[in-house]
Predicted model as a PDB file, atoms N, CA, C, CB and O in Angstrom, pLDDT in the B-factor column:
MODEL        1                                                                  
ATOM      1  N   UNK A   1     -40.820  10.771  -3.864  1.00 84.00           N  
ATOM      2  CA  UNK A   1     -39.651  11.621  -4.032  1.00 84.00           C  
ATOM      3  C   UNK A   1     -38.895  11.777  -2.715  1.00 84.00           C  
ATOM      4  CB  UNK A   1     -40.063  12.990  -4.572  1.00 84.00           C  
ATOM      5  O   UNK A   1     -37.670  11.742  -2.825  1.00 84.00           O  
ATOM      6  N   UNK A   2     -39.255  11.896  -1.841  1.00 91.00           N  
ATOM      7  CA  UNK A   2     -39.078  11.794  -0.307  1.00 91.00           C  
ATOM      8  C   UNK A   2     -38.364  10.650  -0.119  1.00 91.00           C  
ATOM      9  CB  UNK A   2     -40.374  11.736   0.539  1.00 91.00           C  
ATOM     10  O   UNK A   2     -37.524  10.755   0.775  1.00 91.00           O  
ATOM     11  N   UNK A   3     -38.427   9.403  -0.760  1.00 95.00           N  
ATOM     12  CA  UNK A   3     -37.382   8.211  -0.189  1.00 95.00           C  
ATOM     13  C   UNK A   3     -35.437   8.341  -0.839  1.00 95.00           C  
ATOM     14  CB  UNK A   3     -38.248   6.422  -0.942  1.00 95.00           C  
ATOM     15  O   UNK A   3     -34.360   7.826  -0.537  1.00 95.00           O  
ATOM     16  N   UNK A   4     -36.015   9.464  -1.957  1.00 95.00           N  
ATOM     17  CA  UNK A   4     -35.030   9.520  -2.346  1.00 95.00           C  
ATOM     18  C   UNK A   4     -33.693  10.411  -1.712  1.00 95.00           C  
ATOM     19  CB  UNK A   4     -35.416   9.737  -3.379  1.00 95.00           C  
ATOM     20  O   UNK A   4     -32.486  10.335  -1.944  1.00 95.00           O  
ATOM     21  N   UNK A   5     -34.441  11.224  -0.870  1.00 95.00           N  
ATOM     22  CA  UNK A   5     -33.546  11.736   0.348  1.00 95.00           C  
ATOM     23  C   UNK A   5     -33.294  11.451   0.968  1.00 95.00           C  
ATOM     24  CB  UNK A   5     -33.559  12.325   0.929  1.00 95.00           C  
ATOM     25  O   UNK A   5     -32.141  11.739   1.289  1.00 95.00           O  
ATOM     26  N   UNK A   6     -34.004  10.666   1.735  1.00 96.00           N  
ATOM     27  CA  UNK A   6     -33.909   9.693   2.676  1.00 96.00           C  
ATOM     28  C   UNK A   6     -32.724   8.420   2.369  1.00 96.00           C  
ATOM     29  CB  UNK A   6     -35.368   9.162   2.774  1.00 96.00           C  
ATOM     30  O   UNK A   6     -31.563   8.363   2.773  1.00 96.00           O  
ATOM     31  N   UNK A   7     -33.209   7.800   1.818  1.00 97.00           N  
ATOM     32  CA  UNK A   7     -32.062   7.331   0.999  1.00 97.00           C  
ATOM     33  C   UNK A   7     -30.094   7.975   0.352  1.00 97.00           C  
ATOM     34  CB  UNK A   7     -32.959   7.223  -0.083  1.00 97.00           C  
ATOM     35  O   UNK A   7     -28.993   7.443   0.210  1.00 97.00           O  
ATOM     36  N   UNK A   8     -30.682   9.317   0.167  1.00 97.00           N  
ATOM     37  CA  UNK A   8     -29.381   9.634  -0.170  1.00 97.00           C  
ATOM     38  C   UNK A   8     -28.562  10.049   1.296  1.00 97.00           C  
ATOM     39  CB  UNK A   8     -29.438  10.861  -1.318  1.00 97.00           C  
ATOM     40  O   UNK A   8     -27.385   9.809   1.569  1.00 97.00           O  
ATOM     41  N   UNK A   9     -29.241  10.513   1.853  1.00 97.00           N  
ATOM     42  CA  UNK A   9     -28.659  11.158   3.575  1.00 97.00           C  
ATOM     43  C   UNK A   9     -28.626   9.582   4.142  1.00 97.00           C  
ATOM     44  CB  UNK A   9     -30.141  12.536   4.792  1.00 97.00           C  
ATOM     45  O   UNK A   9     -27.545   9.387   4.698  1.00 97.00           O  
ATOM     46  N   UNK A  10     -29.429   8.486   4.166  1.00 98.00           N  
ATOM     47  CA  UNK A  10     -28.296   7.602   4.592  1.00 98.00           C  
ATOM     48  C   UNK A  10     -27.105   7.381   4.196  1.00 98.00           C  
ATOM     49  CB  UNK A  10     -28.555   6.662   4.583  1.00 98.00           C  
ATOM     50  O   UNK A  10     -26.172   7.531   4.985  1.00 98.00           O  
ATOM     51  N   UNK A  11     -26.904   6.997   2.956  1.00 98.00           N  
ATOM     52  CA  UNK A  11     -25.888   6.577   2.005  1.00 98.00           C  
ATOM     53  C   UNK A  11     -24.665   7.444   2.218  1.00 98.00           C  
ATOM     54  CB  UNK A  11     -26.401   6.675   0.536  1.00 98.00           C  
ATOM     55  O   UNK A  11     -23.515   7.083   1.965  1.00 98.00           O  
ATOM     56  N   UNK A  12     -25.057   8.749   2.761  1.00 98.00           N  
ATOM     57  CA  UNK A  12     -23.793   9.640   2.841  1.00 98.00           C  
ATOM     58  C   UNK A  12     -23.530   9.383   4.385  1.00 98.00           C  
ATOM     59  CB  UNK A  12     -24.032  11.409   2.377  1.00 98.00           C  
ATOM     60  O   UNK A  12     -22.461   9.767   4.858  1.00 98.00           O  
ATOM     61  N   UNK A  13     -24.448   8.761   5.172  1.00 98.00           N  
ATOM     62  CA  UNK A  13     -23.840   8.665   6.729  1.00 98.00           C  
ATOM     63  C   UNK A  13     -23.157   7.269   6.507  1.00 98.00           C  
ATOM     64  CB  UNK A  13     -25.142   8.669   8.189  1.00 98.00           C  
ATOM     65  O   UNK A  13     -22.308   6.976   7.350  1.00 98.00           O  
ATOM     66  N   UNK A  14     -23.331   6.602   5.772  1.00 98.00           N  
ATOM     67  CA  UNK A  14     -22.966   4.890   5.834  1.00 98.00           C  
ATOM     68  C   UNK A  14     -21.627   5.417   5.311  1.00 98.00           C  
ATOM     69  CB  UNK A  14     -23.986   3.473   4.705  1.00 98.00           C  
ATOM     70  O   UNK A  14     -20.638   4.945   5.871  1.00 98.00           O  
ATOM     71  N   UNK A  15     -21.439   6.223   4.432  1.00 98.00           N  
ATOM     72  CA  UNK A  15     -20.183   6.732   3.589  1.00 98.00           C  
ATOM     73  C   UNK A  15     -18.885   7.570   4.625  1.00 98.00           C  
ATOM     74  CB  UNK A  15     -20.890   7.964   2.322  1.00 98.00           C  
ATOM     75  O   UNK A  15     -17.674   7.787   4.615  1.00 98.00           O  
ATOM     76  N   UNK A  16     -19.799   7.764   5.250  1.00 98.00           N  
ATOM     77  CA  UNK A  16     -18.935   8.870   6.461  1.00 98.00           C  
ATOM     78  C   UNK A  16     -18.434   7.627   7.527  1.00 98.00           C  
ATOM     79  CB  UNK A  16     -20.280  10.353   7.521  1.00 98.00           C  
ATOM     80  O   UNK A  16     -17.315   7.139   7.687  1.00 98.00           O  
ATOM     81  N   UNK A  17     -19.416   7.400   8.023  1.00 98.00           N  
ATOM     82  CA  UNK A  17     -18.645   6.170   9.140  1.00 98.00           C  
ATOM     83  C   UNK A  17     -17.783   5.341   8.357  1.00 98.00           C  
ATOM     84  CB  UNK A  17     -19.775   5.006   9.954  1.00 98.00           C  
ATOM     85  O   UNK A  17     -16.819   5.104   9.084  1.00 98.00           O  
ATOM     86  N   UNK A  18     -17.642   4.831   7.359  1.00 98.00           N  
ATOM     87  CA  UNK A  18     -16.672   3.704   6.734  1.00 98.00           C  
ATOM     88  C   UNK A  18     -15.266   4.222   6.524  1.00 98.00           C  
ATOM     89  CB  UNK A  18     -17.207   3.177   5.276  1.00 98.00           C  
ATOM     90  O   UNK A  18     -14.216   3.653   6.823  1.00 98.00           O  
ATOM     91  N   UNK A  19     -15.472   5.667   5.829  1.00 98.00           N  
ATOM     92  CA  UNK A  19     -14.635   6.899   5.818  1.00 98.00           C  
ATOM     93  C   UNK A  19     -13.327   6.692   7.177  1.00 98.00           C  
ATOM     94  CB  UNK A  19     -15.842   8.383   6.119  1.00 98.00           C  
ATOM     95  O   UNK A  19     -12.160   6.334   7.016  1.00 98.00           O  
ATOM     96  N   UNK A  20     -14.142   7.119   8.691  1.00 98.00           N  
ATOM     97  CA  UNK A  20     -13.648   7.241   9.474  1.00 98.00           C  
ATOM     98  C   UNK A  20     -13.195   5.659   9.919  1.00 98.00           C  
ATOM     99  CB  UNK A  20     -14.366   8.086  10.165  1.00 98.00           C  
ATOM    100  O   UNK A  20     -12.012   5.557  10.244  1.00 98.00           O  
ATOM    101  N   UNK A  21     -13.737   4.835   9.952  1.00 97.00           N  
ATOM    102  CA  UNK A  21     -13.124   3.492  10.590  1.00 97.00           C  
ATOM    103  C   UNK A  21     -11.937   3.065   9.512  1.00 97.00           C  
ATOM    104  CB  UNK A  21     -14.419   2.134  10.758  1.00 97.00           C  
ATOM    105  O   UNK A  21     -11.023   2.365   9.948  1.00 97.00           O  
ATOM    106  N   UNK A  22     -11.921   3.522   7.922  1.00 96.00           N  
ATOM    107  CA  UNK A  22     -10.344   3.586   7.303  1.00 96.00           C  
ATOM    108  C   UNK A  22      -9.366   4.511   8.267  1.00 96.00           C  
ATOM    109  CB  UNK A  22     -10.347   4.361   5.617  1.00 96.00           C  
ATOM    110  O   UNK A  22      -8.331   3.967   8.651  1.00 96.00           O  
ATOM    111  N   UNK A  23      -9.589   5.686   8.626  1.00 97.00           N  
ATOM    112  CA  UNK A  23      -8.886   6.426   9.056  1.00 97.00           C  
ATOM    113  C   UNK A  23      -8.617   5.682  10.337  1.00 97.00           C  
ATOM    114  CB  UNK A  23      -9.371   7.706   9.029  1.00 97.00           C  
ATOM    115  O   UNK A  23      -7.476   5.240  10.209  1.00 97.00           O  
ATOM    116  N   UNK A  24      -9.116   5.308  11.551  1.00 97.00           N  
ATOM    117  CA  UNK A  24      -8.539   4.553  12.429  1.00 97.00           C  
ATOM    118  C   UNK A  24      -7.694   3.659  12.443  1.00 97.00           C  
ATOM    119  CB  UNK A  24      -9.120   4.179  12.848  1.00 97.00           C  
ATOM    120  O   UNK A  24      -6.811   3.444  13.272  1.00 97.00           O  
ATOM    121  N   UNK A  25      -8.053   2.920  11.168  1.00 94.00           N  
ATOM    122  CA  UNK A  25      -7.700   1.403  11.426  1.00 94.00           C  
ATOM    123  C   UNK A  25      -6.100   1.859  10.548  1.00 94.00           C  
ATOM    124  CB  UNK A  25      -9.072  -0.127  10.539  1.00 94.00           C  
ATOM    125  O   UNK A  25      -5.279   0.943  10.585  1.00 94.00           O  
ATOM    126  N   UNK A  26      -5.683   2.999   9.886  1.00 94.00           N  
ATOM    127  CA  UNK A  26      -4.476   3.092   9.112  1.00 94.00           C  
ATOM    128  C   UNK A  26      -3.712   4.122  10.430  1.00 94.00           C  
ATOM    129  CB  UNK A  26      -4.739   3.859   7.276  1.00 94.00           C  
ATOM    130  O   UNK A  26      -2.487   4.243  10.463  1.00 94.00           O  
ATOM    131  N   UNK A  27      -4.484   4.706  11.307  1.00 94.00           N  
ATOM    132  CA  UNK A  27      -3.864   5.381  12.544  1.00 94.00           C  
ATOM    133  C   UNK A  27      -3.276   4.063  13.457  1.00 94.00           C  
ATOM    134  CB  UNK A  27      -5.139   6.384  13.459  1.00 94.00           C  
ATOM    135  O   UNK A  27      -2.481   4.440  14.318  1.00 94.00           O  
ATOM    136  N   UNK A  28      -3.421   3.168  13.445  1.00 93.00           N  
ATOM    137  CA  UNK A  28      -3.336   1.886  14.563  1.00 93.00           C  
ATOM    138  C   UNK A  28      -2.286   1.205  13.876  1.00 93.00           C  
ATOM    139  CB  UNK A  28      -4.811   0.809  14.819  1.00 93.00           C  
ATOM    140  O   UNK A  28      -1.304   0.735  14.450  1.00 93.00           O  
ATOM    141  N   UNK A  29      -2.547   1.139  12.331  1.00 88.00           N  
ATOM    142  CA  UNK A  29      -1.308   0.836  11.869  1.00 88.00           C  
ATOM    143  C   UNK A  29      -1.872  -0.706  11.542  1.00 88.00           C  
ATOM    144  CB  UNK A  29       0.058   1.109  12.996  1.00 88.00           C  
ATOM    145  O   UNK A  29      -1.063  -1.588  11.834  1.00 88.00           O  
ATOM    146  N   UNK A  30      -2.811  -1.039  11.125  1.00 87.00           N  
ATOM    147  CA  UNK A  30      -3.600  -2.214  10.307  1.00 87.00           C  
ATOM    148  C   UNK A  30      -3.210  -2.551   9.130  1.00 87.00           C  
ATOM    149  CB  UNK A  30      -4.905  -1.974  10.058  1.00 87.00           C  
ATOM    150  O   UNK A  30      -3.305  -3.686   8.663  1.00 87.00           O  
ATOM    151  N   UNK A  31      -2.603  -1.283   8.404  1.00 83.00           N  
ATOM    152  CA  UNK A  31      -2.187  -1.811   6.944  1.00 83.00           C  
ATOM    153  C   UNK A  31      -0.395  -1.331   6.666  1.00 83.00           C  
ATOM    154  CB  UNK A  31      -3.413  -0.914   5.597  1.00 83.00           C  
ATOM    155  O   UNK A  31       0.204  -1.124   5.611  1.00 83.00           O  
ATOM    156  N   UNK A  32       0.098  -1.277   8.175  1.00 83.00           N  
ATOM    157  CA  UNK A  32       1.324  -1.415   8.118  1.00 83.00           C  
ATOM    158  C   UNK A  32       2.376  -3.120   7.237  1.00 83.00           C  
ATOM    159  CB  UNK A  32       1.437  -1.165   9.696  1.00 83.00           C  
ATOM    160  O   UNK A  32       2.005  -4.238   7.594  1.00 83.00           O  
ATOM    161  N   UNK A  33       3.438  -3.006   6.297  1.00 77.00           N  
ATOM    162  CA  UNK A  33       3.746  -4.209   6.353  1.00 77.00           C  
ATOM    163  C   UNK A  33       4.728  -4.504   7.173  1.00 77.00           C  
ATOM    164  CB  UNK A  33       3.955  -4.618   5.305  1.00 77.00           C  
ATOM    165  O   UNK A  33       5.579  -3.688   7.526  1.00 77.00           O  
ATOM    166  N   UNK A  34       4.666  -5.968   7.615  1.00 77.00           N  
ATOM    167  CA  UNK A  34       5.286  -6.451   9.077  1.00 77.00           C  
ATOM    168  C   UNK A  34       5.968  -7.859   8.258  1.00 77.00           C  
ATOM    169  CB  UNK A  34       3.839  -6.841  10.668  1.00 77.00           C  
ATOM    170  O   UNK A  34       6.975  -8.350   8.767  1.00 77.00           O  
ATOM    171  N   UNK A  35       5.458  -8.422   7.121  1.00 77.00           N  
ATOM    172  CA  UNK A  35       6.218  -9.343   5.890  1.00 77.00           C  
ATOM    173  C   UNK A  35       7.548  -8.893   5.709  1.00 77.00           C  
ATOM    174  CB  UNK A  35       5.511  -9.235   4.375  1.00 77.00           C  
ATOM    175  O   UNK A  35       8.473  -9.153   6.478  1.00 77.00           O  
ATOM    176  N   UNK A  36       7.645  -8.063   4.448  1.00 76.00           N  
ATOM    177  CA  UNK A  36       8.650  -7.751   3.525  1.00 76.00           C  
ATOM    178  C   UNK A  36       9.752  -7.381   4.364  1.00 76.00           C  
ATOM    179  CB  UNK A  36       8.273  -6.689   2.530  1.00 76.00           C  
ATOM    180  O   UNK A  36      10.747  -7.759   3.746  1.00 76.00           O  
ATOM    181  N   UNK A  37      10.239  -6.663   5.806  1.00 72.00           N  
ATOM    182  CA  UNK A  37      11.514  -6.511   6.340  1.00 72.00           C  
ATOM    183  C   UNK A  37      11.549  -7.504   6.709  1.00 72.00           C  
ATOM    184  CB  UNK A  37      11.877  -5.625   7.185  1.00 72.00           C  
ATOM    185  O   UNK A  37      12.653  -7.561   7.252  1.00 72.00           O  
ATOM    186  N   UNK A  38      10.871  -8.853   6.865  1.00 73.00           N  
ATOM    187  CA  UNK A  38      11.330  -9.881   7.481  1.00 73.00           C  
ATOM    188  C   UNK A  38      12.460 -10.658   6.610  1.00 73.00           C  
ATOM    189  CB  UNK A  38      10.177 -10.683   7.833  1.00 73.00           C  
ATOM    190  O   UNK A  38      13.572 -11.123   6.861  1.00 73.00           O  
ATOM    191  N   UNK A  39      11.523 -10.559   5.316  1.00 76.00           N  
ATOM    192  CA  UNK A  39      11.914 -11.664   4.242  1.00 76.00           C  
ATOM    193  C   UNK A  39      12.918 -10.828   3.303  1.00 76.00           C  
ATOM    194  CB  UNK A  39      10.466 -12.329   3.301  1.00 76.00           C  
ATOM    195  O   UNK A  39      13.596 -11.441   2.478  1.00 76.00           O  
ATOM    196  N   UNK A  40      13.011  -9.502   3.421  1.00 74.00           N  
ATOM    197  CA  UNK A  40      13.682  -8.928   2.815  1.00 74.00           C  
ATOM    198  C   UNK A  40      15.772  -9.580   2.804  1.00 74.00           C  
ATOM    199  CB  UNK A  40      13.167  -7.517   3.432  1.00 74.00           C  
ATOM    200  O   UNK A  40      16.689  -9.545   1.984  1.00 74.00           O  
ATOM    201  N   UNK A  41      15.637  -9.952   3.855  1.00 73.00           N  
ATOM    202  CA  UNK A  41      17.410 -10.187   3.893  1.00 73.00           C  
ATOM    203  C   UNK A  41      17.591 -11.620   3.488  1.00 73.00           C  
ATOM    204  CB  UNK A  41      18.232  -9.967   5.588  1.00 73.00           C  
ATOM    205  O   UNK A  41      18.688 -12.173   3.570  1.00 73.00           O  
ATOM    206  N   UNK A  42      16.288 -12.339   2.963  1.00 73.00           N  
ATOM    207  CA  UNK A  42      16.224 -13.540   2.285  1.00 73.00           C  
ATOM    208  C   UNK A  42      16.724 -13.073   0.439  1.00 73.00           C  
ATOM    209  CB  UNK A  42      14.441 -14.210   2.565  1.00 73.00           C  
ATOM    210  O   UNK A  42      17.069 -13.979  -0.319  1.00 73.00           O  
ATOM    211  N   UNK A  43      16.695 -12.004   0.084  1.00 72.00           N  
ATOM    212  CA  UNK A  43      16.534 -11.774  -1.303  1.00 72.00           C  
ATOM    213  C   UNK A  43      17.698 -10.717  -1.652  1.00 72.00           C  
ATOM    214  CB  UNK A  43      15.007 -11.241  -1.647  1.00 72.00           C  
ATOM    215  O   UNK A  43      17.984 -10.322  -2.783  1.00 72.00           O  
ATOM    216  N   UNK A  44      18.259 -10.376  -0.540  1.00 69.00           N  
ATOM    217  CA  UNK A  44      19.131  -9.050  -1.111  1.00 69.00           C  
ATOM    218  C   UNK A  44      20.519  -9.042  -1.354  1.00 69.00           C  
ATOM    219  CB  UNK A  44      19.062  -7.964  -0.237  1.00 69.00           C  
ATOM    220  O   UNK A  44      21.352  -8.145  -1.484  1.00 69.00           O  
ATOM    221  N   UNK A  45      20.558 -10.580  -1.388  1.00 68.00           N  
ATOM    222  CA  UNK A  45      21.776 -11.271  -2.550  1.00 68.00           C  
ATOM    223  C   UNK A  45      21.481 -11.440  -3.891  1.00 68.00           C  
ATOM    224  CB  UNK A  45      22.202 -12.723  -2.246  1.00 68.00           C  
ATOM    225  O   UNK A  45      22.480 -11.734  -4.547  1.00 68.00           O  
ATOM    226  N   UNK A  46      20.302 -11.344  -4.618  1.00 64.00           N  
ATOM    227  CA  UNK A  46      20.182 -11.740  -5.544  1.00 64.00           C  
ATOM    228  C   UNK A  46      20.067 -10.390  -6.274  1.00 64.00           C  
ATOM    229  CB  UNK A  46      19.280 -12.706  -5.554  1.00 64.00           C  
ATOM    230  O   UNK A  46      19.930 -10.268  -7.491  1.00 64.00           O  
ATOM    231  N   UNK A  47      20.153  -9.205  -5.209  1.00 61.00           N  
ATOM    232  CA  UNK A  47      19.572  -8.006  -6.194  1.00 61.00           C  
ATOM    233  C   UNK A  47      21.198  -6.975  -5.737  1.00 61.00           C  
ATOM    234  CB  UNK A  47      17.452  -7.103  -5.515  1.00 61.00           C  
ATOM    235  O   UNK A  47      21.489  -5.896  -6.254  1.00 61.00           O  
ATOM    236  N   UNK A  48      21.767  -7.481  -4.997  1.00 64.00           N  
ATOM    237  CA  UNK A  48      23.134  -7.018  -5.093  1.00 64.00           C  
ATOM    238  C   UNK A  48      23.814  -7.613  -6.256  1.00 64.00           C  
ATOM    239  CB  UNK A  48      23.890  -7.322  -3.861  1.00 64.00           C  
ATOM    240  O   UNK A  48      24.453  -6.796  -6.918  1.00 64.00           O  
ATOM    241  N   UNK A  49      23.845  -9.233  -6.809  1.00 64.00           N  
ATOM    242  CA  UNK A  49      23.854  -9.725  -7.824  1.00 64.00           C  
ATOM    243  C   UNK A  49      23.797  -8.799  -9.416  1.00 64.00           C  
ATOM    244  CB  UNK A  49      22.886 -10.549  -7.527  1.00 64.00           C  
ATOM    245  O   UNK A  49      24.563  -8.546 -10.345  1.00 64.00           O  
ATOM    246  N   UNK A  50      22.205  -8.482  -8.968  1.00 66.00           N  
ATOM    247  CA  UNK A  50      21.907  -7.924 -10.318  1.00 66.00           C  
ATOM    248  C   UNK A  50      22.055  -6.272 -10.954  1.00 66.00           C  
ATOM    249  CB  UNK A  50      20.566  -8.273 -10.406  1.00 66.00           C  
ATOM    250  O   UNK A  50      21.836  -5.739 -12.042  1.00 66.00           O  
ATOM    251  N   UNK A  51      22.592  -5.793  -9.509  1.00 64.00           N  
ATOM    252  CA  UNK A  51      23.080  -4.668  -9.862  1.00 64.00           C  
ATOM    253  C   UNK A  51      24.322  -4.531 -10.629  1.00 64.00           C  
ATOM    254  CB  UNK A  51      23.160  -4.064  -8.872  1.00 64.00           C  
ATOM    255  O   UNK A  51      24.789  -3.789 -11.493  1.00 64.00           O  
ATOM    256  N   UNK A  52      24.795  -5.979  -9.672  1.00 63.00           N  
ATOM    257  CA  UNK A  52      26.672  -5.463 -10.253  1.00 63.00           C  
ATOM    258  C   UNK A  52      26.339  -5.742 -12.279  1.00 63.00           C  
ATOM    259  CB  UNK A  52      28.621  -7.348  -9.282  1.00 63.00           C  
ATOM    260  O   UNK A  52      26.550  -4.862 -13.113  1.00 63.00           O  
ATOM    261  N   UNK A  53      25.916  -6.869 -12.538  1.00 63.00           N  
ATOM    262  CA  UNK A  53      25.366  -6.849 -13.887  1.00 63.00           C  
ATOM    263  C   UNK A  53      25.275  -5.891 -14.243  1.00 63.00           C  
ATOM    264  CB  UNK A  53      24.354  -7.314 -14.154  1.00 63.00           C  
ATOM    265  O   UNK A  53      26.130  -5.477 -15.025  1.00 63.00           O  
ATOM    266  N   UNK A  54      24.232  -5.093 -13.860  1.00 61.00           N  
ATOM    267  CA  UNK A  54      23.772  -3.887 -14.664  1.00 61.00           C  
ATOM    268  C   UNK A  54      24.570  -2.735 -14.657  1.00 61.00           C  
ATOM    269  CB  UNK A  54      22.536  -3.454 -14.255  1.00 61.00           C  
ATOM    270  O   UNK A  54      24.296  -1.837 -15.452  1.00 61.00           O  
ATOM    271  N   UNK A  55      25.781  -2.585 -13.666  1.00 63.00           N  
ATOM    272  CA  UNK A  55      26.761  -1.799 -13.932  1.00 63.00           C  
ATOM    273  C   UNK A  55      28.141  -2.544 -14.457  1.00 63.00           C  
ATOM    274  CB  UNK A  55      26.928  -1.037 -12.742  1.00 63.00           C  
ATOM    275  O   UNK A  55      29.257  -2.026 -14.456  1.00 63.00           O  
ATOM    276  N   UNK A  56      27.929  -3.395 -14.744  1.00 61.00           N  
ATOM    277  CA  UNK A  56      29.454  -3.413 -15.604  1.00 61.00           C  
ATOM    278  C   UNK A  56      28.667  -3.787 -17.085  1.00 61.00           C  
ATOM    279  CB  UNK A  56      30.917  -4.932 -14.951  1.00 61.00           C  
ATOM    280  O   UNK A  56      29.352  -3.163 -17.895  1.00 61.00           O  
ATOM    281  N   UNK A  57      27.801  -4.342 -17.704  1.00 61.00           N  
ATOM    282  CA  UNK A  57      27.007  -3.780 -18.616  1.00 61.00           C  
ATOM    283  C   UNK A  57      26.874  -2.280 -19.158  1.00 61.00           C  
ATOM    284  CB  UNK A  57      26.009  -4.092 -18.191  1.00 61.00           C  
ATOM    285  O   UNK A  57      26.804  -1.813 -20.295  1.00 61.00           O  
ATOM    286  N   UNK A  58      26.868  -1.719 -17.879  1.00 60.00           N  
ATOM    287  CA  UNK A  58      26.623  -0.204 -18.271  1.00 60.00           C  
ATOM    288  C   UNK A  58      28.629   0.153 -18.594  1.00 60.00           C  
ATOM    289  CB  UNK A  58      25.602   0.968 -16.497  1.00 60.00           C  
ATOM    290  O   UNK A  58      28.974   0.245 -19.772  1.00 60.00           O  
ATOM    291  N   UNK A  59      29.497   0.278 -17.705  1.00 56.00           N  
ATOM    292  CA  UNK A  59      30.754   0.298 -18.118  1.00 56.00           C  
ATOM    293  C   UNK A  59      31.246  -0.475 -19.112  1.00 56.00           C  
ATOM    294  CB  UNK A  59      31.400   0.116 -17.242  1.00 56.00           C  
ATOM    295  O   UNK A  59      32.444  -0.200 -19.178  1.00 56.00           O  
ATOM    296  N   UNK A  60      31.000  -1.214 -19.845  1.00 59.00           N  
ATOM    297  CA  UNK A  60      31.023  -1.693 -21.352  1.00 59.00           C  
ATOM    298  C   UNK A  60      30.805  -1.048 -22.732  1.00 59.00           C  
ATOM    299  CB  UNK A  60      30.204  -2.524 -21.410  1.00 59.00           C  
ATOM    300  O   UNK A  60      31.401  -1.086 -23.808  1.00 59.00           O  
ATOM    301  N   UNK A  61      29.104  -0.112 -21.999  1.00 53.00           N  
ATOM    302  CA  UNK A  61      28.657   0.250 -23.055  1.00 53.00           C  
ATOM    303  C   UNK A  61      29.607   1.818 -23.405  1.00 53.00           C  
ATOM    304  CB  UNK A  61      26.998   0.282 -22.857  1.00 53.00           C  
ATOM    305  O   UNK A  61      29.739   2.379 -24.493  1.00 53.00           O  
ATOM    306  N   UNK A  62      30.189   2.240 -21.987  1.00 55.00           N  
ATOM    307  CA  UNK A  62      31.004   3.279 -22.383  1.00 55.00           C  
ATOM    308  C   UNK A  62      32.240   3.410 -22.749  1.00 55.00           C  
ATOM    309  CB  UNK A  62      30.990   3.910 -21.725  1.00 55.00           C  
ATOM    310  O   UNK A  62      32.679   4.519 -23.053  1.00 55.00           O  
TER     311      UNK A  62                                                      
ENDMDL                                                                          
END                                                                             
């Protein structure tokens, strides 16, 4: 019965350190995206495009 504490009080320290090295690594900015503003001005003709669609579609329907 004893391993089973043992066992659980690790599991909650293994849980705690992993815990904190997320919290660092999103403080440092690891899961910042550094992609999408790049590529973003590759695509934002096609969605200026599809707006105007969707508003003169919409001024039709009124």
């Amino acid at each position: 019965m004893s391993v089973i504490y043992i066992l659980l009080a690790v599991s909650i320290v293994v849980a705690i350190v992993f815990f904190f090295a997320f919290v660092l690594a999103v403080k440092k900015g690891q899961y910042d995206d550094s992609y999408t503003p790049s590529v973003r001005m590759l695509f934002e003709d096609e969605l200026v495009k599809e707006n105007a669609k969707k508003s003169i579609q919409t001024n039709k329907d009124q």
